[in-house]
C-alpha positions in Angstrom: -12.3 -0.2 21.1 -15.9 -1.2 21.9 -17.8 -3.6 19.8 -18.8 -1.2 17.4 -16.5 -2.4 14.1 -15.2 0.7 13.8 -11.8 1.1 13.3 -9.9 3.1 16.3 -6.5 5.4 15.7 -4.1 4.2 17.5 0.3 4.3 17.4 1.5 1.3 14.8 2.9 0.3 18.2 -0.8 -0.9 19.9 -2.1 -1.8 16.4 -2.6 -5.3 15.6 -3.4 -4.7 11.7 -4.0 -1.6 9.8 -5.2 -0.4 6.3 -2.5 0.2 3.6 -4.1 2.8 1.2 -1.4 3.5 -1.6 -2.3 5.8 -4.3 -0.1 6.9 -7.4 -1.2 9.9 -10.1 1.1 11.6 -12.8 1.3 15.0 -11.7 2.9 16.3 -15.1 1.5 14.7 -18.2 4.1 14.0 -20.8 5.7 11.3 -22.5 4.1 7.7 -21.9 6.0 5.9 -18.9 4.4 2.1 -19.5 5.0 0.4 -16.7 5.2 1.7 -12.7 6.6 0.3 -10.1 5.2 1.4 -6.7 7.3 -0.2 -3.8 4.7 0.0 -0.9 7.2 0.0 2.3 5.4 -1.4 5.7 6.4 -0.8 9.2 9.1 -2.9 10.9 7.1 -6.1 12.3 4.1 -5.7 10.3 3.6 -8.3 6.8 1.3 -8.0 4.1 -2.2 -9.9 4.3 -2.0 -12.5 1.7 -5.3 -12.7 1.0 -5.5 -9.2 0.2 -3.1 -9.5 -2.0 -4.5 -11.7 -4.0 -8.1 -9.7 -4.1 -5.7 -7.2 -5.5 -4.3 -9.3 -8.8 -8.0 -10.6 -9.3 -9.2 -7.2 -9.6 -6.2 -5.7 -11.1 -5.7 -8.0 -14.2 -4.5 -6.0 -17.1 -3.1 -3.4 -14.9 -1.4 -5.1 -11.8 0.9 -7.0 -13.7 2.6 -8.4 -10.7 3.2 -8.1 -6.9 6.2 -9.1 -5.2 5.8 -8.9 -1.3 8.1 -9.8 1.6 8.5 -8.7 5.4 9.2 -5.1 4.6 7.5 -3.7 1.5 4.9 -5.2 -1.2 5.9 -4.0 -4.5 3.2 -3.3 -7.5 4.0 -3.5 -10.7 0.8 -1.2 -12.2 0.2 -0.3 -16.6 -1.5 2.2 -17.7 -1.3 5.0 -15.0 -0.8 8.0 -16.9 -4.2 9.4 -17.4 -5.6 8.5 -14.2 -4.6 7.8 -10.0 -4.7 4.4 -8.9 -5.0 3.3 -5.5 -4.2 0.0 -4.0 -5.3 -1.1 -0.6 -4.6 -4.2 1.6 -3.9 -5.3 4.7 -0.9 -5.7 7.2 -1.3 -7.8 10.2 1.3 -7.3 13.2 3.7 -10.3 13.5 5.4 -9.1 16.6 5.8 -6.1 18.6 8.5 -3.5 17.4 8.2 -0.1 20.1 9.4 2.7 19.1 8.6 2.3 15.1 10.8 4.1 12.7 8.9 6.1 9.8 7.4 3.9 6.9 9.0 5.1 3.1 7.3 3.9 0.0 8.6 5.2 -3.7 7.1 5.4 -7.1 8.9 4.9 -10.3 9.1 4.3 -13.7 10.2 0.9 -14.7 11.5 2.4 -18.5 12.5 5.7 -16.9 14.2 5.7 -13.8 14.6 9.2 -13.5 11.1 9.8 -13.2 10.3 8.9 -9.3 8.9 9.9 -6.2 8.9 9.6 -2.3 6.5 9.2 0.3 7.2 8.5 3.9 4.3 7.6 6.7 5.1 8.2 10.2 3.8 5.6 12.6 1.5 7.9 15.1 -1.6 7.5 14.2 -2.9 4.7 11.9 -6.1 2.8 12.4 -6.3 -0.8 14.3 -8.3 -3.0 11.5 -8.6 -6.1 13.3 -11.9 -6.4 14.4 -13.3 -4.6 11.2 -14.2 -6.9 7.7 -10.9 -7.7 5.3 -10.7 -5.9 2.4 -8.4 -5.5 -0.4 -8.6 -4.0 -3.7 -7.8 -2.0 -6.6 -9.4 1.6 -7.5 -9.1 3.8 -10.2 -10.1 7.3 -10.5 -10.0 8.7 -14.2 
């Protein structure tokens, strides 16, 4: 890319960071569900930016409860997100090249009811290379 700060697409193969945008919202309303956890997966050689992370539980208190994160997936412990989406964003920096990257899957779920889950899976053509653009990480929610 030039020297513009803007982000360029690029395959999760060339990139050496990217954007993780994760958003949950109830689709049916219904009985209260308390706690959700939202298991964020990442693509094979990529880890979670720390400091993100920790933006993330600043800005989240009362409604991140917890984030557990290793070299495959961050997962989000989030309260109060029947009424309204929430959206989570941080960063993942490459920590060695993987070609050929299999698809990315990341899950929603209840904590108290199990049954009530979802799937999402991100392919890895076309993300956005991050690395030259500001750090940011946060927590957003739209009611």
């Amino acid at each position: 890319g030039g020297g513009s700060g803007e982000a360029e697409t690029v395959s999760a193969d060339d990139a050496r960071a990217t954007e993780v945008n994760a958003c949950v919202k109830r689709i049916r309303p219904g009985v209260p569900l308390g706690m959700v956890l939202l298991d964020v997966g990442l693509f094979t050689g990529f880890a979670p930016d720390e400091d993100s992370l920790a933006d993330i539980r600043v800005e989240g208190k009362g409604y991140v409860n917890r984030v557990d994160a290793d070299d495959r997936k961050v997962v989000f412990y989030l309260e109060n997100t029947d009424s309204s989406e929430a959206c989570v964003i941080f960063q993942a920096t490459k920590m060695h090249d993987v070609k050929n990257l299999q698809a990315a899957t990341s899950t929603v779920q209840a904590y108290y009811h199990p049954e009530r889950k979802g799937t999402a899976v991100t392919d890895s053509g076309d993300i956005e290379d991050i690395s030259t653009s500001p750090r940011r990480g946060g927590l957003f929610r739209i009611d």
